[in-house]
py3Dmol code that shows the C-alpha trace and the ligand (Angstrom):
import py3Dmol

protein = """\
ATOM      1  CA  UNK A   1     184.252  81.247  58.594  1.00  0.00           C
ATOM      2  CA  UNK A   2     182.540  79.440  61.313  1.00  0.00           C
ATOM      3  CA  UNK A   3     180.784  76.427  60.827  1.00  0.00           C
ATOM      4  CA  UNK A   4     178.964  76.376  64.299  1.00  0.00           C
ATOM      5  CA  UNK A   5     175.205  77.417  64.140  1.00  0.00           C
ATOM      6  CA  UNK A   6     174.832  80.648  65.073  1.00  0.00           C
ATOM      7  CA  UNK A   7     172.204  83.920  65.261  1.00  0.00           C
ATOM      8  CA  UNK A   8     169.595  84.484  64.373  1.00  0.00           C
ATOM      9  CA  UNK A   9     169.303  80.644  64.861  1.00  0.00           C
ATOM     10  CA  UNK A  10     167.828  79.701  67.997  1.00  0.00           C
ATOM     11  CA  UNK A  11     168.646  76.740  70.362  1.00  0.00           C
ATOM     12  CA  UNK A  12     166.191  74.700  70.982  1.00  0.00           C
ATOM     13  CA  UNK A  13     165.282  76.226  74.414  1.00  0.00           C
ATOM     14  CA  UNK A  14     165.401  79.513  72.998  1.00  0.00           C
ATOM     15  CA  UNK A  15     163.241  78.890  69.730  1.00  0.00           C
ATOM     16  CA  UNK A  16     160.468  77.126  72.098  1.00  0.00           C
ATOM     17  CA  UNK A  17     160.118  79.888  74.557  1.00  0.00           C
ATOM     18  CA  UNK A  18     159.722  82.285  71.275  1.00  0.00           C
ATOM     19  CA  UNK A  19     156.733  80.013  70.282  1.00  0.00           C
ATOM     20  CA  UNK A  20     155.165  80.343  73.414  1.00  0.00           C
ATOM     21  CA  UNK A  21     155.596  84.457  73.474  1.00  0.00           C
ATOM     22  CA  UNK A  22     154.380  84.222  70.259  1.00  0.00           C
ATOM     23  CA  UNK A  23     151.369  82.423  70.703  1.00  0.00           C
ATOM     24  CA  UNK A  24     150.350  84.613  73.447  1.00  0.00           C
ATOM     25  CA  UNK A  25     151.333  87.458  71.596  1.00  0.00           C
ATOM     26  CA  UNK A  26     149.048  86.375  68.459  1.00  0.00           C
ATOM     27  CA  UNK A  27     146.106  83.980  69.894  1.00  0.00           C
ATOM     28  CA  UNK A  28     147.024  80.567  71.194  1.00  0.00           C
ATOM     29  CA  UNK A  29     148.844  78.140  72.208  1.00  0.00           C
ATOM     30  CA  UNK A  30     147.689  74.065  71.086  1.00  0.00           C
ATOM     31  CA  UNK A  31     149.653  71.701  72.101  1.00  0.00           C
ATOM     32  CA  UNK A  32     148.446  68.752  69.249  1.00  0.00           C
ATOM     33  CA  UNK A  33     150.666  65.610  70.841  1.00  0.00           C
ATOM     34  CA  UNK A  34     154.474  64.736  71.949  1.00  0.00           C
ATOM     35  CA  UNK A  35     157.364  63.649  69.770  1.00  0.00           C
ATOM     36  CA  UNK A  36     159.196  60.310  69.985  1.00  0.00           C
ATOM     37  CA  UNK A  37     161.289  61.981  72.922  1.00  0.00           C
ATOM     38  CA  UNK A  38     158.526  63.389  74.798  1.00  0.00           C
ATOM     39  CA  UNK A  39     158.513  66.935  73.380  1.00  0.00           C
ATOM     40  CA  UNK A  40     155.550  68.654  73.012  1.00  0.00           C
ATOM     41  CA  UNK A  41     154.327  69.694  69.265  1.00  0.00           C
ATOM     42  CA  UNK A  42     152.703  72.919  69.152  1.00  0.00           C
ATOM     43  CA  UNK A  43     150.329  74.939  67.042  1.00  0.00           C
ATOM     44  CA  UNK A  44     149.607  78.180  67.538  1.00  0.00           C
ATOM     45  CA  UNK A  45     146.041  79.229  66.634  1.00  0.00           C
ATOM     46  CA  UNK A  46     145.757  83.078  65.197  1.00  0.00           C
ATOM     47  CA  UNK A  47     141.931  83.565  65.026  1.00  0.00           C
ATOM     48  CA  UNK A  48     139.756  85.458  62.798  1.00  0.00           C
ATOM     49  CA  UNK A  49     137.224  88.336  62.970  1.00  0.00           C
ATOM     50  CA  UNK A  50     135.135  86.028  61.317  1.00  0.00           C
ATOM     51  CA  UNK A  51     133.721  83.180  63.353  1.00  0.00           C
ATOM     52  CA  UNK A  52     133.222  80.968  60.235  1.00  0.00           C
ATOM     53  CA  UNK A  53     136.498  82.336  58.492  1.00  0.00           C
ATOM     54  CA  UNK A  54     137.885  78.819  56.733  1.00  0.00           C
ATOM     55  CA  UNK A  55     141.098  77.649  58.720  1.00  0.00           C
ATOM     56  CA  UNK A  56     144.696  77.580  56.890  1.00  0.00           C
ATOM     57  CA  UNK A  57     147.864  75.673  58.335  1.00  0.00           C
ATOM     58  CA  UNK A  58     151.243  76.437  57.865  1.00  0.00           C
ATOM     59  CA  UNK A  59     153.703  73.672  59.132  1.00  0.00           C
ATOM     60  CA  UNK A  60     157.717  74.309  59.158  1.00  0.00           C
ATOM     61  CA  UNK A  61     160.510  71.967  59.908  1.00  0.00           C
ATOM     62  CA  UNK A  62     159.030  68.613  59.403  1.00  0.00           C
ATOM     63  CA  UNK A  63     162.710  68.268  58.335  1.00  0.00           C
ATOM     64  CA  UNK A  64     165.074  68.439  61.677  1.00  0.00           C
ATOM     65  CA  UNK A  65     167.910  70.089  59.840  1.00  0.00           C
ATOM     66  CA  UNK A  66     165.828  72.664  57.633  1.00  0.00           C
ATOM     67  CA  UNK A  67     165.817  75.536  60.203  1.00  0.00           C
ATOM     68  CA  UNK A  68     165.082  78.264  57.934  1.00  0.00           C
ATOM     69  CA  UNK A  69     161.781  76.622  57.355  1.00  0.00           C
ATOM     70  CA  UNK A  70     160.683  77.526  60.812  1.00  0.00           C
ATOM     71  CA  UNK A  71     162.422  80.712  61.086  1.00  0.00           C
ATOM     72  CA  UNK A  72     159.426  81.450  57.726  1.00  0.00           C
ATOM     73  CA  UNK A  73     156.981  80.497  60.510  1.00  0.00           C
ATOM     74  CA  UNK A  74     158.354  82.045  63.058  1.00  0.00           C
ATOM     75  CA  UNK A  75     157.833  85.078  60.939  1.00  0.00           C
ATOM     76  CA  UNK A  76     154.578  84.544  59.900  1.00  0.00           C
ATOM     77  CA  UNK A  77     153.653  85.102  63.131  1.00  0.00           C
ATOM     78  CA  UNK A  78     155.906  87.819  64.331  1.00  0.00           C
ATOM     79  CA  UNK A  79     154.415  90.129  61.236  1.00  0.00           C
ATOM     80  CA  UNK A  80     151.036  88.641  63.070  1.00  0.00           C
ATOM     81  CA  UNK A  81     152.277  90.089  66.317  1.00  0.00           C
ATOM     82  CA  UNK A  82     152.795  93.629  64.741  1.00  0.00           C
ATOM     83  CA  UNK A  83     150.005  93.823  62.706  1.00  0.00           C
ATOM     84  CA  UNK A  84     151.807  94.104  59.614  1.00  0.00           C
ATOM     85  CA  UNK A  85     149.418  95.303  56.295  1.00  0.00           C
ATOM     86  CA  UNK A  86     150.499  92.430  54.288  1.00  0.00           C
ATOM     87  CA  UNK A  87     148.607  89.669  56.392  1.00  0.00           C
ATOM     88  CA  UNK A  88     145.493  92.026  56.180  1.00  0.00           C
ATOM     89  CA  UNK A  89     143.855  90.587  53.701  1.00  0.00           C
ATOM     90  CA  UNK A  90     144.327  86.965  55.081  1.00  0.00           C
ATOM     91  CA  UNK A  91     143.268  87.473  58.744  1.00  0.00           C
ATOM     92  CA  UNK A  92     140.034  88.644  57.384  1.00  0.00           C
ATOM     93  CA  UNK A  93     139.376  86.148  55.635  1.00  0.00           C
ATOM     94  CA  UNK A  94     140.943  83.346  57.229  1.00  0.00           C
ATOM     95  CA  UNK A  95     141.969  81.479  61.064  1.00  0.00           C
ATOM     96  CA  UNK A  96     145.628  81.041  60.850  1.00  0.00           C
ATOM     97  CA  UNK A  97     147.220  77.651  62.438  1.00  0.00           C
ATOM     98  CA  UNK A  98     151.285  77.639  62.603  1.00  0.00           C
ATOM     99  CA  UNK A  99     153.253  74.795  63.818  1.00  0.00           C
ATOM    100  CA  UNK A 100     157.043  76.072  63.640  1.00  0.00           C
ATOM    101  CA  UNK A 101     158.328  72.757  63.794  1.00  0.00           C
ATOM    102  CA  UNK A 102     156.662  69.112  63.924  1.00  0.00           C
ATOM    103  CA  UNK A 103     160.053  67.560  64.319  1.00  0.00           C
ATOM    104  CA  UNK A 104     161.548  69.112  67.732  1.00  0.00           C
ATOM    105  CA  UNK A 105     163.821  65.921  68.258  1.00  0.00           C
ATOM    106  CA  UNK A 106     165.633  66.127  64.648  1.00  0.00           C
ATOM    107  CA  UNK A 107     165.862  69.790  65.509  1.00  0.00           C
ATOM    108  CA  UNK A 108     167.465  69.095  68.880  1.00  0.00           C
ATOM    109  CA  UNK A 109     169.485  66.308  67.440  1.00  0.00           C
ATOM    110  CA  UNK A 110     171.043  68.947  64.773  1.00  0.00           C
ATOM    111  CA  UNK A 111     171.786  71.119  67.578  1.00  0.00           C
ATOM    112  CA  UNK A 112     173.596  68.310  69.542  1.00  0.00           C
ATOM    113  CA  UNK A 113     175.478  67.674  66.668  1.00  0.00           C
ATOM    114  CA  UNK A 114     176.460  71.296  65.375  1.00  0.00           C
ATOM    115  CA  UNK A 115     174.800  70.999  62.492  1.00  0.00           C
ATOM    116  CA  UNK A 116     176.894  68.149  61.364  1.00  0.00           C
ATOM    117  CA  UNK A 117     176.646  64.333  60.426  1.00  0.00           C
ATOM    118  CA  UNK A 118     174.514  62.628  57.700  1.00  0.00           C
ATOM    119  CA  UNK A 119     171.573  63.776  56.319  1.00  0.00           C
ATOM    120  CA  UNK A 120     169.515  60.690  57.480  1.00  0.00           C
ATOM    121  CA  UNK A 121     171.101  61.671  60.858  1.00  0.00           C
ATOM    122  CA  UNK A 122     170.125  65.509  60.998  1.00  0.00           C
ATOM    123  CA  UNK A 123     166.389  65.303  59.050  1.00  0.00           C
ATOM    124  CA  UNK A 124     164.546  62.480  60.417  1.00  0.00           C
ATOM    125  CA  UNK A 125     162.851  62.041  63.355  1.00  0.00           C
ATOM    126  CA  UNK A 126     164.436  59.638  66.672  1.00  0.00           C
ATOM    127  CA  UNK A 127     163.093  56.558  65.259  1.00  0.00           C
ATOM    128  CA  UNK A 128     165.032  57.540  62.259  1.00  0.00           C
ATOM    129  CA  UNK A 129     161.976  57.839  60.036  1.00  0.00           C
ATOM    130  CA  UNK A 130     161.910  60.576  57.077  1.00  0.00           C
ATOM    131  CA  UNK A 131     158.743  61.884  58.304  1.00  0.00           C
ATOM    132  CA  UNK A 132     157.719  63.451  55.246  1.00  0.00           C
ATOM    133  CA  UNK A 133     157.857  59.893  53.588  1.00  0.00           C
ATOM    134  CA  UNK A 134     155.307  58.523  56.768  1.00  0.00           C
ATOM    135  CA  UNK A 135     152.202  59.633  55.173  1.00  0.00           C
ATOM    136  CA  UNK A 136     149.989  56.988  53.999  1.00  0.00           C
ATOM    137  CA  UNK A 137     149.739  57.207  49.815  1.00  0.00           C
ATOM    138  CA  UNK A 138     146.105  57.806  48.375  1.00  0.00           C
ATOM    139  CA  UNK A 139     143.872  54.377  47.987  1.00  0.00           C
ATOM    140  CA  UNK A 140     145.071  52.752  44.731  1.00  0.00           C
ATOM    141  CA  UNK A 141     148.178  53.910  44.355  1.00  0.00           C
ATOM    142  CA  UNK A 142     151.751  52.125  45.448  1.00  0.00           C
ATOM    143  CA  UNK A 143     155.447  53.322  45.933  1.00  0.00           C
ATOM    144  CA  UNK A 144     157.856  53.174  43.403  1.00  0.00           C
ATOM    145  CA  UNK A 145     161.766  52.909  43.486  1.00  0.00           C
ATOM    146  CA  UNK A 146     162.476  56.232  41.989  1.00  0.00           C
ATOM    147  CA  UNK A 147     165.506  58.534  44.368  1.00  0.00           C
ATOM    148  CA  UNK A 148     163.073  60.336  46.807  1.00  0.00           C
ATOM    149  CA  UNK A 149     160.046  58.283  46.580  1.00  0.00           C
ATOM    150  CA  UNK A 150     161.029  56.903  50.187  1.00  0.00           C
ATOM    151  CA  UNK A 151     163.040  54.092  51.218  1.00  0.00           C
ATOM    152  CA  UNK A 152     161.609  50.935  52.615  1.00  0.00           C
ATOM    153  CA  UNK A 153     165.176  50.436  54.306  1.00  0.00           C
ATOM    154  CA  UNK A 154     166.121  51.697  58.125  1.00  0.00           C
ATOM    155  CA  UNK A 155     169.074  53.733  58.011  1.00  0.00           C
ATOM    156  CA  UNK A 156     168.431  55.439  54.732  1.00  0.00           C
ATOM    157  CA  UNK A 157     167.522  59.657  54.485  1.00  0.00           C
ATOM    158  CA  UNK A 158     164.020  58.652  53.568  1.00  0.00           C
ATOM    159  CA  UNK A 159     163.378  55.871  55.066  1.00  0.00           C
ATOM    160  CA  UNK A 160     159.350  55.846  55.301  1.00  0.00           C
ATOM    161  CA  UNK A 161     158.988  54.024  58.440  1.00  0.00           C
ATOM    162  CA  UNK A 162     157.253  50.472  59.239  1.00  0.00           C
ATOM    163  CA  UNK A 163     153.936  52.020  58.056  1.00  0.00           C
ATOM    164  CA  UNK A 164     152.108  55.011  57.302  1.00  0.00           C
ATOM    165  CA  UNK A 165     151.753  57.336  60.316  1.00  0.00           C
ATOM    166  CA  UNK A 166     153.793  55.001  62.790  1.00  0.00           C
ATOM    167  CA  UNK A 167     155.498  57.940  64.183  1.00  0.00           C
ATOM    168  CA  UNK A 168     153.619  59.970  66.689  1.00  0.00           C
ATOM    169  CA  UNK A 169     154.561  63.345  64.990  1.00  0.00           C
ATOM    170  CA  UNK A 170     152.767  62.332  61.752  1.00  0.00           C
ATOM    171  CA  UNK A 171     149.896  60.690  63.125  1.00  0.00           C
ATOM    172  CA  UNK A 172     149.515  64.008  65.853  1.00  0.00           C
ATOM    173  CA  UNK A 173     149.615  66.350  62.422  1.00  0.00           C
ATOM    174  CA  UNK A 174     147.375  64.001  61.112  1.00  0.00           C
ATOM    175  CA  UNK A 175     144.829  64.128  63.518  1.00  0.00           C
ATOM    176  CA  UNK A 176     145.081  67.649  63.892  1.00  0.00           C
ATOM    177  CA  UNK A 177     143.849  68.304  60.517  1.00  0.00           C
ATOM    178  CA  UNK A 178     141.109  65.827  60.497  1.00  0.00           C
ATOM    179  CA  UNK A 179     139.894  67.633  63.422  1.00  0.00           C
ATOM    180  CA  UNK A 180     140.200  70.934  61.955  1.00  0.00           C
ATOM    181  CA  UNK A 181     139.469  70.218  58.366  1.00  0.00           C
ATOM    182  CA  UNK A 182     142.226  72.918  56.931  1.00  0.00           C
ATOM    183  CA  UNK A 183     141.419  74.582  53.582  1.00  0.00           C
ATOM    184  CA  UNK A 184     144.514  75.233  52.712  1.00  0.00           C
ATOM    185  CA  UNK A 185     148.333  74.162  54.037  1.00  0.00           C
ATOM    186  CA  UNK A 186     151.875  74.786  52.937  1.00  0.00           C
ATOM    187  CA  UNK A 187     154.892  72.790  54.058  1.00  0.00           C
ATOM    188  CA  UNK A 188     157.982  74.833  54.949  1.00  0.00           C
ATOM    189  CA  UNK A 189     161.249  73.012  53.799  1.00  0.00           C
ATOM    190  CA  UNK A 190     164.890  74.120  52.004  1.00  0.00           C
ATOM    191  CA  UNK A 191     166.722  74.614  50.144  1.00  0.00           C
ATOM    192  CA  UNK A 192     165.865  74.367  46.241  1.00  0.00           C
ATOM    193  CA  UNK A 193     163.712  77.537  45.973  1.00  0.00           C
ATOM    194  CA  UNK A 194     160.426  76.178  44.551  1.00  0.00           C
ATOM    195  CA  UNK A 195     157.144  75.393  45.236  1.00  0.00           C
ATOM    196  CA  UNK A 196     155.927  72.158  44.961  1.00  0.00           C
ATOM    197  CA  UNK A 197     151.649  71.434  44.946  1.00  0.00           C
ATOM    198  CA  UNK A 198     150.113  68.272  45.831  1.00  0.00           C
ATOM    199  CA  UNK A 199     150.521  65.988  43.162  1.00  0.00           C
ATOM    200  CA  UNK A 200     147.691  66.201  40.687  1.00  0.00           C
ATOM    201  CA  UNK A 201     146.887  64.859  37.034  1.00  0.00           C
ATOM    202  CA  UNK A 202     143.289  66.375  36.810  1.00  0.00           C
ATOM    203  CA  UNK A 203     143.083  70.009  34.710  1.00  0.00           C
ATOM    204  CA  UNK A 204     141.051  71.660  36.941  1.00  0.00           C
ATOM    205  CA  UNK A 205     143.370  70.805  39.867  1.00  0.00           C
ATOM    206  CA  UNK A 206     146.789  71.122  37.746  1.00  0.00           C
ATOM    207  CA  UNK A 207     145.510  74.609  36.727  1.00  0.00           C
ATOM    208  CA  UNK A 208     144.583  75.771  40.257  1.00  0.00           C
ATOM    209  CA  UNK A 209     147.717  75.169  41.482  1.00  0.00           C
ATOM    210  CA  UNK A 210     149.436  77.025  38.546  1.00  0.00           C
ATOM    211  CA  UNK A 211     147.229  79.912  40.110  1.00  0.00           C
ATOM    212  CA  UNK A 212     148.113  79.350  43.759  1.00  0.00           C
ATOM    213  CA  UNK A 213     151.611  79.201  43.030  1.00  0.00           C
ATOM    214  CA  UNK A 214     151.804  82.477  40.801  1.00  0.00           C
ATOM    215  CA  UNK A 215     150.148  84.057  43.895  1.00  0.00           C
ATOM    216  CA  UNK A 216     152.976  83.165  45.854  1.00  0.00           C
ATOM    217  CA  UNK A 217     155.480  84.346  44.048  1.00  0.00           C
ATOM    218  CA  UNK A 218     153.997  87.081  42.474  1.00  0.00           C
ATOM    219  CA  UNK A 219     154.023  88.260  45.996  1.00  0.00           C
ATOM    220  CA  UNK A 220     157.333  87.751  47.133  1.00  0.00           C
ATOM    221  CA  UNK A 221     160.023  90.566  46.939  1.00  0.00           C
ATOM    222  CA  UNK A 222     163.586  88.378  47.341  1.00  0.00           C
ATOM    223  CA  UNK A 223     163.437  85.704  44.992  1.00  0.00           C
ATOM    224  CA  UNK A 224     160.644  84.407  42.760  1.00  0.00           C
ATOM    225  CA  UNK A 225     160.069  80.425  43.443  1.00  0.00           C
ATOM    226  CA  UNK A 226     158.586  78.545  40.468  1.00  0.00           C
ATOM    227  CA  UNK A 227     156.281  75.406  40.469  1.00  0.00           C
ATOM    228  CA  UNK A 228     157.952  72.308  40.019  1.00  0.00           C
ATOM    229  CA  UNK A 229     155.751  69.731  39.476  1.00  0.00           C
ATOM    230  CA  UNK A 230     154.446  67.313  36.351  1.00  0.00           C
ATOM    231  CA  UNK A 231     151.015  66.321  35.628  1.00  0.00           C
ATOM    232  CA  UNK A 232     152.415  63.094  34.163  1.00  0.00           C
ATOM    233  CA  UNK A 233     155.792  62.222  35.454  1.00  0.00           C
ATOM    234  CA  UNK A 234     155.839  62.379  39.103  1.00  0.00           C
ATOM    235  CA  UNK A 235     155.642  59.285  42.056  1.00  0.00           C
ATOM    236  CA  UNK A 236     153.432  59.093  45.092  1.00  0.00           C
ATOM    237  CA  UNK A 237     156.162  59.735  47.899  1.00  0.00           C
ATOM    238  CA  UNK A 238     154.017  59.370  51.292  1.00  0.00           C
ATOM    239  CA  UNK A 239     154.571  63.378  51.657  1.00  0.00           C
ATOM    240  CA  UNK A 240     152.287  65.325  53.423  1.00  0.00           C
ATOM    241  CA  UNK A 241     151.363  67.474  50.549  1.00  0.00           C
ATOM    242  CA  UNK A 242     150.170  64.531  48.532  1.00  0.00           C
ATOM    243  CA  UNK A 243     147.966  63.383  51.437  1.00  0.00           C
ATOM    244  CA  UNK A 244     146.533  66.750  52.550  1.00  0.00           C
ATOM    245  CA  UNK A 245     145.152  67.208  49.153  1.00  0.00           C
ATOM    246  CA  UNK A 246     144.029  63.420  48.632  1.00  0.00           C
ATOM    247  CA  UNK A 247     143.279  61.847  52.022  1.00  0.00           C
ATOM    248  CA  UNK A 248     141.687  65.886  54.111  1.00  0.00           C
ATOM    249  CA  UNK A 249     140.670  67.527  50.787  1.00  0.00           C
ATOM    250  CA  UNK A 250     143.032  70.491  51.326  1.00  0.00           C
ATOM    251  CA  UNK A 251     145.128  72.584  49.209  1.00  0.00           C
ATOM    252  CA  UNK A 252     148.472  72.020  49.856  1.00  0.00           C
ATOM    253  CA  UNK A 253     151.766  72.768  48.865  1.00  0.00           C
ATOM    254  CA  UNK A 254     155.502  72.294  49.577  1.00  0.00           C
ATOM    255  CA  UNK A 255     157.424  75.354  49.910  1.00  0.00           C
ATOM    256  CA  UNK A 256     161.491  74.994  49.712  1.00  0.00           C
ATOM    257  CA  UNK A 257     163.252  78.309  50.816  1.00  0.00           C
ATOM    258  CA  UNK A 258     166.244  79.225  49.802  1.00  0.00           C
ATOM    259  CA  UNK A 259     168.313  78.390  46.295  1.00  0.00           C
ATOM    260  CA  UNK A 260     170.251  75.529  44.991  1.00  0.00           C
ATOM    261  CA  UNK A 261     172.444  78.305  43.844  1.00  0.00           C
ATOM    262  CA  UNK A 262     172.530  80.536  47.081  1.00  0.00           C
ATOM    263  CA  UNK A 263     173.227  77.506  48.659  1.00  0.00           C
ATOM    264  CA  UNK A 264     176.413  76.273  46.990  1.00  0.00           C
ATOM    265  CA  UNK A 265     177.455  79.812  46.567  1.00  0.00           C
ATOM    266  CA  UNK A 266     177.686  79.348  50.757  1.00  0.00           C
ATOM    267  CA  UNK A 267     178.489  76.113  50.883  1.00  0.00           C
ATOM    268  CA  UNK A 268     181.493  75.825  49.363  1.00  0.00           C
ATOM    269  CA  UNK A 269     183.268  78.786  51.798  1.00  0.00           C
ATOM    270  CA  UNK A 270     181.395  77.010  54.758  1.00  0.00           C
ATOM    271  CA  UNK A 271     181.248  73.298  54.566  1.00  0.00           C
ATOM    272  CA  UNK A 272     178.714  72.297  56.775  1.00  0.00           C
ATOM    273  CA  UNK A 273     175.307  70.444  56.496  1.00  0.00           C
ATOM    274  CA  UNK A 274     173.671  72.550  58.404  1.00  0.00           C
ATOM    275  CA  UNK A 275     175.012  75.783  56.359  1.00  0.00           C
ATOM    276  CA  UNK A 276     174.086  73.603  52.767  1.00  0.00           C
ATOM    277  CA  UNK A 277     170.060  74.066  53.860  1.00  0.00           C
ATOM    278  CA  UNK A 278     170.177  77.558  55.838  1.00  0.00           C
ATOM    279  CA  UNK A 279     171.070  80.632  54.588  1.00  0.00           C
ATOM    280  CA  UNK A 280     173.704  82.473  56.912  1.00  0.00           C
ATOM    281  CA  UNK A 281     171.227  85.631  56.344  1.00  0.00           C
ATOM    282  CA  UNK A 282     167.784  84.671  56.582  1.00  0.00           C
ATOM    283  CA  UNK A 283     165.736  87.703  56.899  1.00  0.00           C
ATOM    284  CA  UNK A 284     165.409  88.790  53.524  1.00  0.00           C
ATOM    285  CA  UNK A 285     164.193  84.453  52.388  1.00  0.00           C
ATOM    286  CA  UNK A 286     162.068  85.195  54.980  1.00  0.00           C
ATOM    287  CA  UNK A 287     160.364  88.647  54.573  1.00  0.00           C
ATOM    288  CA  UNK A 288     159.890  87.149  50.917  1.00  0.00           C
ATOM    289  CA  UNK A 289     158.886  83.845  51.615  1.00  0.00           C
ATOM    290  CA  UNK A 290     155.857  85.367  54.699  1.00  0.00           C
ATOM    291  CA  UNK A 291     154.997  87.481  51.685  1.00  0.00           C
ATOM    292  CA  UNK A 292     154.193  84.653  49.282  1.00  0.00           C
ATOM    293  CA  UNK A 293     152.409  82.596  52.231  1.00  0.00           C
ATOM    294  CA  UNK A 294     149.854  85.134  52.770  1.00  0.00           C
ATOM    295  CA  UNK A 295     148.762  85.794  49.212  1.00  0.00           C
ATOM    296  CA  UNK A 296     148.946  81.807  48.539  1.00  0.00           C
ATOM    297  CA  UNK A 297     146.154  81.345  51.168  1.00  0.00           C
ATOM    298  CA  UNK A 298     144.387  84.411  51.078  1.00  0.00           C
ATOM    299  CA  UNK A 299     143.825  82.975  46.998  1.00  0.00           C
ATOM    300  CA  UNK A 300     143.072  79.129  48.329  1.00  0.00           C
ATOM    301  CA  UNK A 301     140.296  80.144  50.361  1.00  0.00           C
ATOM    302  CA  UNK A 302     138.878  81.235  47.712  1.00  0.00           C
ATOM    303  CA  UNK A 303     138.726  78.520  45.928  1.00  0.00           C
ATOM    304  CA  UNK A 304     136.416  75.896  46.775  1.00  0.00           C
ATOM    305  CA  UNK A 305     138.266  72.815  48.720  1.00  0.00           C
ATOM    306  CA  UNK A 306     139.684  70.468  45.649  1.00  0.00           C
ATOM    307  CA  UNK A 307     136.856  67.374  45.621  1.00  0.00           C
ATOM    308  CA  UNK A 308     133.997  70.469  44.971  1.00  0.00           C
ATOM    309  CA  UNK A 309     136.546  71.960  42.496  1.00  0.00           C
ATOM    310  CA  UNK A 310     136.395  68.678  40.271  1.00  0.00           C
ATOM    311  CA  UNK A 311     132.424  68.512  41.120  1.00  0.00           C
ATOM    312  CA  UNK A 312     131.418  72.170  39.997  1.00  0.00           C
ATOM    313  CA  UNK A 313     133.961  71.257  36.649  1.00  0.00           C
ATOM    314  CA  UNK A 314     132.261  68.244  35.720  1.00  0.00           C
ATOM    315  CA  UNK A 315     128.762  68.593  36.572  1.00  0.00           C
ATOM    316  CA  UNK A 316     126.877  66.016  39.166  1.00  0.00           C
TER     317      UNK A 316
END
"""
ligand_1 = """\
1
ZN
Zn 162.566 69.162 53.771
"""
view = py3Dmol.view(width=600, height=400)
view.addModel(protein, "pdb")
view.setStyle({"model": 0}, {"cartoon": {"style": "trace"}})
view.addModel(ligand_1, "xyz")
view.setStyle({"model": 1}, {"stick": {}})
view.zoomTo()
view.show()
């Protein structure tokens, strides 16, 4: 078997010119700031019948090697495009942002390489920052030296950079959802098939994302994903989940496609990074996955935003 990337995965070129057909397919096209190599980071904006409809964000492939992730974007919007029943619900009550991938140089890089080399080679960005370790950590808290907390040393998978939003894909996403004040976001990664919230220790917010996440995957046909998260053992990580929910006041969870087990299963007749986090088959990870994205925001917006959740639970 192959190791070489190959369909339905899409060369750089090729996936960029389907995010532009796509935005003018489904609404627009925002262009929200330039990667480290000049590329352009794009958003496409899916807008709602209602003009005051809250705004959700769903951002893939902050990751460079983690293609799957955006192909789940990709088909967010492409069941957008043909007015699918499933995302009925959703577009009337909500304005839909996409990004399909905030890391276009890590995805070019992977491409350059064939999908092979280290994983601090293939998943960070070209200053060699983990950018999901780049986000600053919520006032009074501090980084431990737990495996996947993020690495204060260059070189390493997750290293988190020489401070919080350095890199101009972070601080562009970051800005971006200041501006837009998103209810609601999920991160696209792979491959461990889970769902991973914000992390919390309050009840009221450790019980709304037990609801948020059952949405999800009550809604998705493939594979079931289940929460993995602690109220009590966890460790702030810079990840954009964590400051989404702390730092913009937005829901916001971490969604990783695909299995551990699927993945091996592959992985050991294929030996390949890239073929470790994307299935060889993606459409049926990804007709679940868009599945469990639209009921997850269609039941955050109907929440209130997290700060007015811990208000209306514990009186003024
Ligand atoms: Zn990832």
């Amino acid at each position: 078997m192959s190791t070489a990337i190959a369909p339905p995965y899409l060369d750089p070129e090729a996936r960029a010119a389907r995010v532009d057909a796509l935005a003018t397919a489904c609404g627009d096209r925002v262009e929200f700031g330039r990667s480290v190599d000049g590329e352009p980071l794009v958003a496409v904006r899916v807008p709602s019948p209602r003009p005051d409809a809250p705004r959700v964000l769903c951002c893939a492939n902050i990751h460079g090697v983690e293609w799957v992730a955006g192909l789940v974007a990709l088909g967010l919007l492409e069941r957008v495009a043909a007015g699918a029943p499933e995302l009925d619900e959703l577009r009337a009550r909500a304005e839909l942002w996409v990004v399909p991938c905030l890391n276009p140089d890590g995805y070019r890089n992977t491409w350059t390489r064939g999908g092979e080399g280290t994983l601090a080679q293939l998943r960070c960005n070209a200053h060699g920052v983990d950018l999901n370790r780049n986000y600053p950590l919520p006032a009074g808290t501090r980084r431990l030296a737990l495996p996947g907390a993020g690495s204060l040393e260059p070189g390493r998978a997750t290293w988190c950079g020489p401070s919080p939003l350095s890199e101009p894909e972070t601080a562009a996403l970051h800005e971006l959802c200041a501006a837009q004040r998103f209810h609601a976001a999920a991160g696209l990664h792979s491959f461990m098939g889970t769902l991973i919230p914000a992390r919390v220790t309050t009840r009221e917010h450790w019980a709304a994302y037990g609801q948020l996440c059952r949405s999800f995957a009550g809604a998705q046909r493939h594979r079931r994903y289940r929460r993995l998260a602690s109220r009590f053992i966890d460790a702030w990580t810079g990840e954009q989940e964590d400051h989404l929910h702390h730092g913009l006041d937005c829901w916001a969870i971490c969604v990783e496609t695909f299995t551990v087990a699927a993945s091996l299963r592959q992985h050991l007749r294929a030996p390949s990074r890239f073929w470790r986090f994307n299935p060889r088959d993606p459409s049926p990870w990804i007709d679940s996955d868009v599945g469990g994205l639209a009921a997850y925001f269609s039941a955050a917006v109907a929440l209130p935003r997290p700060a007015a959740l811990s208000r209306s639970r514990t009186g003024p």
